[in-house]
N, C-alpha and C positions, 0 to 999 in steps of 0.2 A: 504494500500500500504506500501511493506516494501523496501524502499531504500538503508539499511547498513545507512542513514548519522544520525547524533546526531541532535535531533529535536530541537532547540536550538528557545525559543522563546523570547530572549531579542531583544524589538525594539530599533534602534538606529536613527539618522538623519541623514540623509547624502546625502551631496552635489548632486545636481541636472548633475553637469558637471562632477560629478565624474563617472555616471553612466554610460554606452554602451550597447546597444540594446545587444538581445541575439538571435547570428547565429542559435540556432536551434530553434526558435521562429516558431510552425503550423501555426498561423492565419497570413492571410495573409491580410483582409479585415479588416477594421475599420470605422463602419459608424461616418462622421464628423460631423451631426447633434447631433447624441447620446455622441460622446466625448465631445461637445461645451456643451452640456446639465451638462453632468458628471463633467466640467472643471469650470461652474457656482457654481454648488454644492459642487465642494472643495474650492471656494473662499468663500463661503458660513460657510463651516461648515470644513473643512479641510477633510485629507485625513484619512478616518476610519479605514481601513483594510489595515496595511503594506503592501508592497512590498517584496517579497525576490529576495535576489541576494546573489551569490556568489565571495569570494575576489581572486583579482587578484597583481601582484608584483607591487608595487610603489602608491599604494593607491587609485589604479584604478576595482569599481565592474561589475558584468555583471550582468544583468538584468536575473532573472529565472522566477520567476512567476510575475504578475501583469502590462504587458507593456500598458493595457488600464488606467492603475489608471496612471500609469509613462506619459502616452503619455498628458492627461488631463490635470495632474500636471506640466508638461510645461505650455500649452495651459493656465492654472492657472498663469503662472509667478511665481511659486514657485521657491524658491532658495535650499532648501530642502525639503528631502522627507521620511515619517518615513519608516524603514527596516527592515527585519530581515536578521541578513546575518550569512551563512551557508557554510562550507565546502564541496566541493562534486568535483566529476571528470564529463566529458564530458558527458559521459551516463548516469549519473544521471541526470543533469543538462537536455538533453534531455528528462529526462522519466516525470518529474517534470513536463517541457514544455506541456508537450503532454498532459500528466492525466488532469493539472488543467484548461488547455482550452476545454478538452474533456465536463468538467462540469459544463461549462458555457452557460447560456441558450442562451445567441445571439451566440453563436460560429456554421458559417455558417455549411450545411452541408459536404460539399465537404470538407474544413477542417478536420472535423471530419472524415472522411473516409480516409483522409490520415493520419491524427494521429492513426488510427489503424491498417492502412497499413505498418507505419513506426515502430511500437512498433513490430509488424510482424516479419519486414524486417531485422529491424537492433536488435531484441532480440530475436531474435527468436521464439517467443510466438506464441502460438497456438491461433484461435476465441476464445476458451473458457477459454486459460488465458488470454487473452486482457480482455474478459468479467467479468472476475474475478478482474483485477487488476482495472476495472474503475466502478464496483460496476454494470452492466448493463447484460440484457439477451443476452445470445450465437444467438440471431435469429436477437438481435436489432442490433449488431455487423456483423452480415452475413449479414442485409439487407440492412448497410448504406455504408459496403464493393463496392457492386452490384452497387450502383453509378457509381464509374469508371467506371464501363464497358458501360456506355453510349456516344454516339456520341462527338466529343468533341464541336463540338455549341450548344449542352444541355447543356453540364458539364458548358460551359461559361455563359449560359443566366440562367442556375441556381448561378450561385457564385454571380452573378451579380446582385442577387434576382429581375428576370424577370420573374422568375419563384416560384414556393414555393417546397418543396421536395415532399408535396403532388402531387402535376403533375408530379415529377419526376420521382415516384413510380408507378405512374399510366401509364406514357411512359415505363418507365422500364418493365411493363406487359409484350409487345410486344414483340416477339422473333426479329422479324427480324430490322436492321439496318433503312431501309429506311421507312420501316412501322412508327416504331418509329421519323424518322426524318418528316414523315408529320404529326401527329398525334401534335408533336411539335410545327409546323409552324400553324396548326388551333390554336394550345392555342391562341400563341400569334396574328397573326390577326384576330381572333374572340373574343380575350380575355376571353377566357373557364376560369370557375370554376373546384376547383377538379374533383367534382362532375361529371360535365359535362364531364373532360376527362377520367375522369372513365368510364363514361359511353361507351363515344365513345373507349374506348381501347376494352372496352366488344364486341364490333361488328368494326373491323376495317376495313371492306368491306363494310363499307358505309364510309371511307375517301375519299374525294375528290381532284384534287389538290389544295391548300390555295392560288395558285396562281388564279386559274380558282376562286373559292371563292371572293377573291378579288377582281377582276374583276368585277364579280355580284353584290357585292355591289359596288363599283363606279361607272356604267354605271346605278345601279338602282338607284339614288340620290348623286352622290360625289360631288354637291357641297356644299349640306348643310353638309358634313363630310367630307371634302377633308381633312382638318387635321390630323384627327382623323388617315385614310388611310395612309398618307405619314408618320406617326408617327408608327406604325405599321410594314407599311415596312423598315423604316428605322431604328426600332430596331434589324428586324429582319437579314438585309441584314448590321450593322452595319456603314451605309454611309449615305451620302446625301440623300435626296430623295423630288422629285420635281414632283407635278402634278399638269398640266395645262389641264384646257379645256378652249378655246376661245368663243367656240359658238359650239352648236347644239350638236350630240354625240358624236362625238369625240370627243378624249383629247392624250395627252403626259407624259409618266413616262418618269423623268431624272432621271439615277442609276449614282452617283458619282463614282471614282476611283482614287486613288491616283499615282499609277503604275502598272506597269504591273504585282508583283506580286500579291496588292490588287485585281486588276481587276479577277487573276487566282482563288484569293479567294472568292468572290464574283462568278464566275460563279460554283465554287465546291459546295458552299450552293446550289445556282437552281438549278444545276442536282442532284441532293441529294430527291430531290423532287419524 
């Protein structure tokens, strides 16, 4: 990657409170088990691999690459934090953002398809120079592109790793919208493997609805899995979710709502079905 800036690698230290997130920062996800993890092992052994940030008037940096070591190193109680700091304008400082979380193995997928949507957007880059400038195949760039184009309670219940990309790709098979939106809803209340919804994308004229599904298995033993069931739907319907049986075979789903326009959201998932 060529940036035009002077690759300047003297590390310095510098003040924790000097630093400021940086606005064009892609990742938007940070799991807090894995920083807690990261944030033990620089109380442990300090911080390995600088940070880079670029200066700003009054002695104030921006954060460019490494806001997972930065966010840790708080979480550490560190008062400083070693730097590299570099000279650059807005688009640099952007392209920097985007490449080095591009090459990071946790960097979710959705992420990543907007970091190459963004290098797109705002540089005009072609797939095959995005692919060029992050070291990757023009097909592995067109296929993590094709994400977006997925429903947006995939897009959600992937970012939210409910999903793995492998299901995602596997839904993504699917031409059609709704196809794909039940194909989705078996994942998650049957808790398919890839594998599995590979398979099923391969023949999607044996989907069922996951609601009628669901059913079937509650009424075929939900009490020894009633959790399991309201856990399920309540990921999928993102609310409450409440089922009683008293006695005999009946029972009651309660669907929470907040307002009326949760509620609208909430019924646009089930007919989505």
């Amino acid at each position: 990657m060529d940036t035009g800036i002077v690759q300047s690698q003297t590390v310095t230290e510098i003040g924790i409170d000097k630093i400021r997130l940086n606005p064009f920062q892609p990742r938007k996800f940070f799991n807090e088990e894995r920083l807690a993890e990261l944030a033990e092992s620089i109380r442990a052994n300090g911080v390995i691999e600088p940070i880079v940030v670029r200066p700003f008037p009054g002695g104030v940096f921006e954060l460019v690459a490494g806001e997972r070591r930065f966010r840790a190193s708080v979480k550490a109680g560190l008062k400083k934090i070693p730097a590299v700091c570099r000279k650059m304008d807005d688009r640099q400082s952007l392209e920097i953002a985007l490449i080095e979380n591009i090459h990071r193995e946790d960097i979710n997928p959705l992420e990543c398809a907007e970091a190459y949507k963004r290098l797109m957007e705002e540089f005009g880059l072609t797939q095959e120079k995005v692919a060029e400038r992050v070291g990757k195949r023009r097909s592995t760039v067109a296929n993590t592109l094709r994400l977006l184009s997925l429903p947006e309670p995939i897009l959600k219940s992937l970012a939210s790793e409910e999903i793995t990309e492998g299901h995602a790709r596997a839904i993504l098979s699917l031409q059609d919208g709704k196809a794909q939106m039940r194909l989705w809803q078996h994942v998650l209340l049957r808790g398919l493997s890839v594998r599995d919804t590979e398979s099923l994308a391969r023949s999607p004229e044996s989907l069922k609805s996951p609601r009628k599904s669901c059913v079937a298995r509650a009424t075929a033993g939900v009490d020894a899995n009633l959790s399991d069931v309201e856990d399920k739907l309540r990921r999928f319907l993102g609310t409450r979710v409440a089922i009683t049986r008293p006695g005999g075979s009946k029972g009651k789903i309660e669907i929470e709502f907040y307002d009326d326009e949760d509620l609208m959201r909430i019924l646009d998932l089930m007919s989505q079905i």
